[in-house]
Steps between C-alpha positions, in 0.01 A plus 500: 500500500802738568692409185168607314473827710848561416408441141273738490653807653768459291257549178314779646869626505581440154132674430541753679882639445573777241622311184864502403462428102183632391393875495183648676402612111517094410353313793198801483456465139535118538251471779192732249593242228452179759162686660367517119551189455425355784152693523443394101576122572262539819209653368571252144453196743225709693277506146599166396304362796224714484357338158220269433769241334666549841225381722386228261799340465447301800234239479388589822376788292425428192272169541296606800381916528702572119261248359155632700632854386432423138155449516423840677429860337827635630700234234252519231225762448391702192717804539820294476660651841597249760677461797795348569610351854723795597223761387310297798723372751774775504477830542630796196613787732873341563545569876183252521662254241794473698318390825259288330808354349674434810164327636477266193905418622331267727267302261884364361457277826166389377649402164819338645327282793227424207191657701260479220702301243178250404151608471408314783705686741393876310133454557604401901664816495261690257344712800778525659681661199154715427449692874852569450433694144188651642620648779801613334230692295273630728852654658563683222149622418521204197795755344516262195173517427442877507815514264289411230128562655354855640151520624492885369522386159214227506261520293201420727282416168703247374474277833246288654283593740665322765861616370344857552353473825818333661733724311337821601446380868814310564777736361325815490561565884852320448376293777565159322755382185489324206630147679183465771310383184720398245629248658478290220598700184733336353591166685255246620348500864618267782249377746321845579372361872534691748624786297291846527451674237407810410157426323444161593715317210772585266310741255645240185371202698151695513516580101587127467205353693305765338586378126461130598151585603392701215609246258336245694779305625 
């Protein structure tokens, strides 16, 4: 333990000591060009993880909520404009992207110890994983969601009549956000027992029963 004390003063030394064969002009000059790079590799990795090819490129991923993602209005719709994972899961403002990053640091455990690795074990862990999200999101006033969505541009004729009554009670008063009803926009539900919601069910669980019924199923 003393030999590796010793060690280290004597590299804080080295650190720390004037040096003998390189001018102030170099090492300053030398230290901008390492901090551009560094910062350019950083924020290179930093983007490279924050892509849908990223996320999907575990099968974790891309065989259980990838695969439900595709048949919702967020990966297909008649506008063309989807979402990606990031545009959901991680913040655009970069002080936020950084700490959501370091908070995703920890699902590398998951993927290492094989936590969800068959689909047996995801849809164990499928709540789990889901009051996680949602509370991450009712944190942050569902940030992700109003990146893309603002109730002062709705266009109150264009909804339903239950969209517009929740819409213009809910989030008027800023009272409630987006994630105490849509729970279940673009993955599927877990077991919803026990878990209160806003309106009595996930609004897309309502629309579903709803369609079954009116086509008679």
């Amino acid at each position: 333990m003393k030999a590796l004390i010793d060690r280290a003063v004597r590299w804080w030394r080295v650190l720390s000591s004037p040096s003998r064969y390189f001018s102030l002009g170099f090492l300053v000059i030398g230290g901008f060009i390492g901090g551009i790079l560094f910062w350019g590799g950083f924020n290179t990795a930093l983007e490279a993880t924050n892509t849908e090819q990223f996320c999907t490129s575990c099968h974790e991923m891309r065989d259980n909520v990838f695969a439900e993602l595709k048949s919702t209005i967020h990966y297909s719709n008649r506008s063309g404009v989807r979402a990606t994972c990031p545009d959901c899961h991680v913040p655009h403002e970069w002080t936020d992207k950084i700490a959501r990053k370091m908070q995703a640091s920890k699902e590398v455990w998951g993927k290492i110890f094989g936590t969800i690795n068959t689909r047996e074990k995801f849809l164990e862990e499928r709540l789990n994983l889901a009051k996680h999200e949602w509370a991450r999101l009712k944190a942050n006033d569902s940030l992700e969601c109003r990146n893309c969505h603002a109730y002062k541009y709705m266009d109150w004729t264009r909804q339903s009549q239950r969209a517009v009554y929740v819409h213009s009670t809910a989030l008027a008063g800023n009272e409630h956000t987006c994630i105490d009803c849509h729970k279940g926009i673009a993955h599927r539900l877990p077991n919803m027992e026990g878990i209160e919601m806003l309106y009595g069910a996930p609004l897309e669980q309502i629309s579903s029963n709803e369609s079954k019924g009116s086509s008679g199923h």
